[in-house]
py3Dmol code that shows the C-alpha trace and the ligand (Angstrom):
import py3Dmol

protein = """\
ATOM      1  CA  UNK A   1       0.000   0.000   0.000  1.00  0.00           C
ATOM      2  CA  UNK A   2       1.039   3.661  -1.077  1.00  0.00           C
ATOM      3  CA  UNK A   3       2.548   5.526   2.028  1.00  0.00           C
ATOM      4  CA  UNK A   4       0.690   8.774   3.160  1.00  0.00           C
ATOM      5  CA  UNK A   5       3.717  10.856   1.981  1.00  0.00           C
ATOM      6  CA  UNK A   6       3.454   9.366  -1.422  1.00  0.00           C
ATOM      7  CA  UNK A   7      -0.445   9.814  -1.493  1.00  0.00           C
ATOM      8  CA  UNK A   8       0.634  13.568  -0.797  1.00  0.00           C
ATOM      9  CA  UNK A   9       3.347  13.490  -3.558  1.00  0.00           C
ATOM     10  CA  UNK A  10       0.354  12.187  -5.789  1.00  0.00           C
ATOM     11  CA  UNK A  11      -1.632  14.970  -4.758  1.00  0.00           C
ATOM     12  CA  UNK A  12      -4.393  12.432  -3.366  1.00  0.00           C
ATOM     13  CA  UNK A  13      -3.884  14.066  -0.105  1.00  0.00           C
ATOM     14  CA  UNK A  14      -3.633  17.703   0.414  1.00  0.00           C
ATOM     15  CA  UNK A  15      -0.476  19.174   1.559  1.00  0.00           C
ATOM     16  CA  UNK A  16       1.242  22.736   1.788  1.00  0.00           C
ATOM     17  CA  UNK A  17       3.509  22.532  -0.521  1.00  0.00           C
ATOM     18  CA  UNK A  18       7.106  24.153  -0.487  1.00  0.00           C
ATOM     19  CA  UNK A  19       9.214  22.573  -3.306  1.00  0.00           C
ATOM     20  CA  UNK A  20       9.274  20.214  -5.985  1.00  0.00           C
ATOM     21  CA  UNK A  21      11.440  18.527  -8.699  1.00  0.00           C
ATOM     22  CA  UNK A  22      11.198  15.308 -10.258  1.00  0.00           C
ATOM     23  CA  UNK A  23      12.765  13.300  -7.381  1.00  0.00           C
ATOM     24  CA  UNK A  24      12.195  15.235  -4.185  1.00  0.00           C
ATOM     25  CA  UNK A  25       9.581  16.682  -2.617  1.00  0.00           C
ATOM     26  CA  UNK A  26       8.960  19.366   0.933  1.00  0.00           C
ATOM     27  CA  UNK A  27       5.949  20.170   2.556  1.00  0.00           C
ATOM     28  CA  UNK A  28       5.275  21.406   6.207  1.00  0.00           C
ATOM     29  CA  UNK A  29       4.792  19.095   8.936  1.00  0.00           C
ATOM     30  CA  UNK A  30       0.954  18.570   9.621  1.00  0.00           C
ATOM     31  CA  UNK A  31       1.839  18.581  13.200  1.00  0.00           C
ATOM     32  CA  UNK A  32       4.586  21.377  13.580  1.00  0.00           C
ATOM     33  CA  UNK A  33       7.347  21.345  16.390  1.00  0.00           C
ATOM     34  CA  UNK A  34       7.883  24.778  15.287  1.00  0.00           C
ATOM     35  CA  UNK A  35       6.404  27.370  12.675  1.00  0.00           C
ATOM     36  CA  UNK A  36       8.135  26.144   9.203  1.00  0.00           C
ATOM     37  CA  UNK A  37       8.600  22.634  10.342  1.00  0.00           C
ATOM     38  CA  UNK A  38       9.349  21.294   7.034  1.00  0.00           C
ATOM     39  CA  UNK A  39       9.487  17.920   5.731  1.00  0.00           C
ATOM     40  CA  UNK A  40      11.576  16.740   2.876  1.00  0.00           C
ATOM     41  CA  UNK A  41      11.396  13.642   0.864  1.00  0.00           C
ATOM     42  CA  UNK A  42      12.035  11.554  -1.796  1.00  0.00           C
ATOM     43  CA  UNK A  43       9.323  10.515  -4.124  1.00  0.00           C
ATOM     44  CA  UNK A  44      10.424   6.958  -4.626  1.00  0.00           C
ATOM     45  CA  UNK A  45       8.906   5.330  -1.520  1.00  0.00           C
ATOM     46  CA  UNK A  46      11.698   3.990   0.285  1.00  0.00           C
ATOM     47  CA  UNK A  47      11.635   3.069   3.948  1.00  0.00           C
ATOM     48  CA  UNK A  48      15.176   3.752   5.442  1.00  0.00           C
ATOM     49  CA  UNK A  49      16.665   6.718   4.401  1.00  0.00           C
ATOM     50  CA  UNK A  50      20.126   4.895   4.872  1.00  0.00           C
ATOM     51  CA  UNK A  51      18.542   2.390   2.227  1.00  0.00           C
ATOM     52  CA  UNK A  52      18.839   5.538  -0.227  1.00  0.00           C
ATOM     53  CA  UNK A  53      21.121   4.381  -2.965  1.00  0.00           C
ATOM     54  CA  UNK A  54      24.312   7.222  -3.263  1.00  0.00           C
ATOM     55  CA  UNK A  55      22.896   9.324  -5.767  1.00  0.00           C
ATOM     56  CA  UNK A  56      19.560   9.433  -3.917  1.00  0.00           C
ATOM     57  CA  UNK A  57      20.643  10.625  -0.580  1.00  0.00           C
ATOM     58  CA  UNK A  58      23.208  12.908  -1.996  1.00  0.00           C
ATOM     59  CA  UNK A  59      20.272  14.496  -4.487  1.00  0.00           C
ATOM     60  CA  UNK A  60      18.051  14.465  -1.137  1.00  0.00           C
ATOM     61  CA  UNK A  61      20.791  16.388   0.935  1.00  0.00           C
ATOM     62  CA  UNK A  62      21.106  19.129  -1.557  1.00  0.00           C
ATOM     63  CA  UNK A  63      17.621  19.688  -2.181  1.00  0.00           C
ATOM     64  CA  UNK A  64      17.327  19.649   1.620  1.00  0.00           C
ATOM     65  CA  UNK A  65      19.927  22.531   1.731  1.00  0.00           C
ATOM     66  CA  UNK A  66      17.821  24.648  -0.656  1.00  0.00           C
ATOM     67  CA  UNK A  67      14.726  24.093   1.265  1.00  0.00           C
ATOM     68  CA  UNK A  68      16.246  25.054   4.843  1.00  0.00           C
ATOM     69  CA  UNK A  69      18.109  28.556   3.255  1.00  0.00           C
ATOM     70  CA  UNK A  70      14.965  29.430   2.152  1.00  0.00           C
ATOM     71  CA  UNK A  71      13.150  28.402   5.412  1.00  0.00           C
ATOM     72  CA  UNK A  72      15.592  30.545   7.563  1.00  0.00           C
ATOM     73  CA  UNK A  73      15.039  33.745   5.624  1.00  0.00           C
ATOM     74  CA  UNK A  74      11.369  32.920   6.381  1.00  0.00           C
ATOM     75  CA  UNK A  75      11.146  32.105   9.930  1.00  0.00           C
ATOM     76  CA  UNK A  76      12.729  34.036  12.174  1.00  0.00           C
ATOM     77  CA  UNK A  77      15.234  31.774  14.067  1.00  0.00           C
ATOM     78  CA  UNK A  78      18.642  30.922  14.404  1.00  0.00           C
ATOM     79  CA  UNK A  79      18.977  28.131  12.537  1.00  0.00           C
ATOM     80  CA  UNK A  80      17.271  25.150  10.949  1.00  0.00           C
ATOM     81  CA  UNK A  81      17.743  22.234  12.734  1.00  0.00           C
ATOM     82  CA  UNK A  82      17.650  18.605  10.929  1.00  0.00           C
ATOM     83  CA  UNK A  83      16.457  15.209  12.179  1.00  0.00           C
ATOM     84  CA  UNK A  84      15.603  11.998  10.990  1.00  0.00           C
ATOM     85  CA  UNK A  85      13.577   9.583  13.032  1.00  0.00           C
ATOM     86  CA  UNK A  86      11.181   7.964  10.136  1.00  0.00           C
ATOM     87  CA  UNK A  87       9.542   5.865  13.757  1.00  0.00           C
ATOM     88  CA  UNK A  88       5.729   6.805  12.383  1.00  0.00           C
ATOM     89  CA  UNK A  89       5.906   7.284   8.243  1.00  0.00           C
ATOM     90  CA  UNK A  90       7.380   4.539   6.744  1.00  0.00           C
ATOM     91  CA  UNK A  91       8.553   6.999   3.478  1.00  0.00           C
ATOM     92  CA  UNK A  92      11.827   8.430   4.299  1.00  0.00           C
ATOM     93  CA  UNK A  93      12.119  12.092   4.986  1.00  0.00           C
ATOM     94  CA  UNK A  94      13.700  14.554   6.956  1.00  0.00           C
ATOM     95  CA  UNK A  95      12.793  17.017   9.648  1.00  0.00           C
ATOM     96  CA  UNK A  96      13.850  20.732   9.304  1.00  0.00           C
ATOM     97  CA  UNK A  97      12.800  22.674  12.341  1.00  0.00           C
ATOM     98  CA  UNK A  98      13.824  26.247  12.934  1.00  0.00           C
ATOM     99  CA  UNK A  99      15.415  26.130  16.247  1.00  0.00           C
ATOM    100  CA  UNK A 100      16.018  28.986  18.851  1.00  0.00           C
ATOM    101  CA  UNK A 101      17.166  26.677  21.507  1.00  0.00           C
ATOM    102  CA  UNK A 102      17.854  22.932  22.249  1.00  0.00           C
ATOM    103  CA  UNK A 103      14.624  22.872  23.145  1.00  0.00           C
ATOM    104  CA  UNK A 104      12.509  23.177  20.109  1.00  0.00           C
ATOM    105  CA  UNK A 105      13.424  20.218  18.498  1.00  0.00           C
ATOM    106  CA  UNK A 106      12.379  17.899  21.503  1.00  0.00           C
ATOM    107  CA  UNK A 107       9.496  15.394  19.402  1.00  0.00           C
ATOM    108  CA  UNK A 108       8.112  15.241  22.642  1.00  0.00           C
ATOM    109  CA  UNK A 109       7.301  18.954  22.922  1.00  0.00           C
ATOM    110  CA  UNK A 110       3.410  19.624  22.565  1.00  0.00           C
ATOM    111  CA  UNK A 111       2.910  19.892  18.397  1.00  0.00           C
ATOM    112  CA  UNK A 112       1.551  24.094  17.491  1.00  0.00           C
ATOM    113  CA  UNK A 113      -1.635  24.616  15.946  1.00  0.00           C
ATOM    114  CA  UNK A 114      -1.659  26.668  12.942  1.00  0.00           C
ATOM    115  CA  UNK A 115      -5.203  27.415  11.056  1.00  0.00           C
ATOM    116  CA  UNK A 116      -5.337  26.523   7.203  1.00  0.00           C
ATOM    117  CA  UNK A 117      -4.892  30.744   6.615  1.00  0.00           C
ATOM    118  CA  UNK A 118      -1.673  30.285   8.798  1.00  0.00           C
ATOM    119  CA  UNK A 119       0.309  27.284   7.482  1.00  0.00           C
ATOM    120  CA  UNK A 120      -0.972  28.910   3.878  1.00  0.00           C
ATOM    121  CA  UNK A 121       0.273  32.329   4.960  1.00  0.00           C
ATOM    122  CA  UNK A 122       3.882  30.125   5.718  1.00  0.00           C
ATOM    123  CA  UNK A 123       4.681  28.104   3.097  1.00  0.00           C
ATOM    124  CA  UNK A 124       3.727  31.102   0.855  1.00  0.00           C
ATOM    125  CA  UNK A 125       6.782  32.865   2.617  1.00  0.00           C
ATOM    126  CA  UNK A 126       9.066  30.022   2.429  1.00  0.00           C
ATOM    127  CA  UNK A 127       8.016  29.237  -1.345  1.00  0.00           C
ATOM    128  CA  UNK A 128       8.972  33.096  -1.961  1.00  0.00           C
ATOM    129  CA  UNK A 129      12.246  32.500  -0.931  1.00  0.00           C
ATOM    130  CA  UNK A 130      13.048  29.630  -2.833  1.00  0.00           C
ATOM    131  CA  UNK A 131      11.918  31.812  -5.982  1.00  0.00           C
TER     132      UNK A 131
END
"""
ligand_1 = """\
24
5GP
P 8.417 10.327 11.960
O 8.081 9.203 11.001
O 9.603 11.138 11.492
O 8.561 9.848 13.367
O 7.175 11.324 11.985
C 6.413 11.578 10.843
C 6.073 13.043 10.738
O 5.166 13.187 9.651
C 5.390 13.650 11.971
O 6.078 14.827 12.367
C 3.971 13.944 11.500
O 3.434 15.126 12.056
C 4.130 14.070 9.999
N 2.944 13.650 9.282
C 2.272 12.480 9.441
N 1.220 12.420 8.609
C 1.238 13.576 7.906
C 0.389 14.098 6.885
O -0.576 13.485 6.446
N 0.705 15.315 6.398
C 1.795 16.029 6.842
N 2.017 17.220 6.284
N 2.608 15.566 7.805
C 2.330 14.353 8.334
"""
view = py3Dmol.view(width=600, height=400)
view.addModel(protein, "pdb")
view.setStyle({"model": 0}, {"cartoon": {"style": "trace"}})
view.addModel(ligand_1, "xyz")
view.setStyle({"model": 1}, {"stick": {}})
view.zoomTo()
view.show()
């Protein structure tokens, strides 16, 4: 069975988008850490990200880079933090969080609630940035 990430990279489940190319794909996190939590993946549907083959995770790192210059001119913050735990979505993909402290990239910190206008309102910023 598809994975929910690649249901979103299908578009069968909605998602606010920040970047695409042919292989990868970033959205935020449903269930933010922090405002911008972004998650970045790639569109072949592969468990592990250390089961990536080379060119995969290298293509996946870069992209990744792209995405969390962007998200740091967006957010204010200072830096984006990265993390890869993959324990819930079987679909590789990577956290970027913009951190002030330590402390906001604990997974066991309460998640934010954004309204639809909000995490719109974001990934508009974030998408501006990677334009
Ligand atoms: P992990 O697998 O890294 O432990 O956690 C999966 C992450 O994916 C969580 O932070 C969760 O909020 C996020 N997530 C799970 N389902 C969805 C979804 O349908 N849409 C989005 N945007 N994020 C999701």
């Amino acid at each position: 069975m598809a994975s929910i990430f690649t249901k979103i990279v299908k578009g069968e489940i909605p998602s606010y988008k920040i970047a695409e190319d042919e292989l990868f794909y970033a959205f935020l996190d449903i269930n933010p850490l922090a405002k911008g939590h972004t998650l970045v993946i790639p569109k072949k549907e592969v468990d592990y990200i250390f089961d990536l083959d080379d060119n995969l995770l290298k293509g996946l790192s870069l992209f990744t880079k792209k995405v969390a210059k962007a998200i740091e001119k967006s957010v204010p913050c200072k830096r984006i933090g990265v993390a890869v735990l993959g324990l819930e979505v079987p679909h590789a993909h990577i956290h970027l969080v913009p951190l002030n402290s330590e402390q906001d990239i604990n997974f066991e910190n309460p998640k934010l609630k954004f309204t639809q206008e909000e995490f719109c309102d974001i990934a508009d910023r974030i998408r501006k940035e990677l334009a």
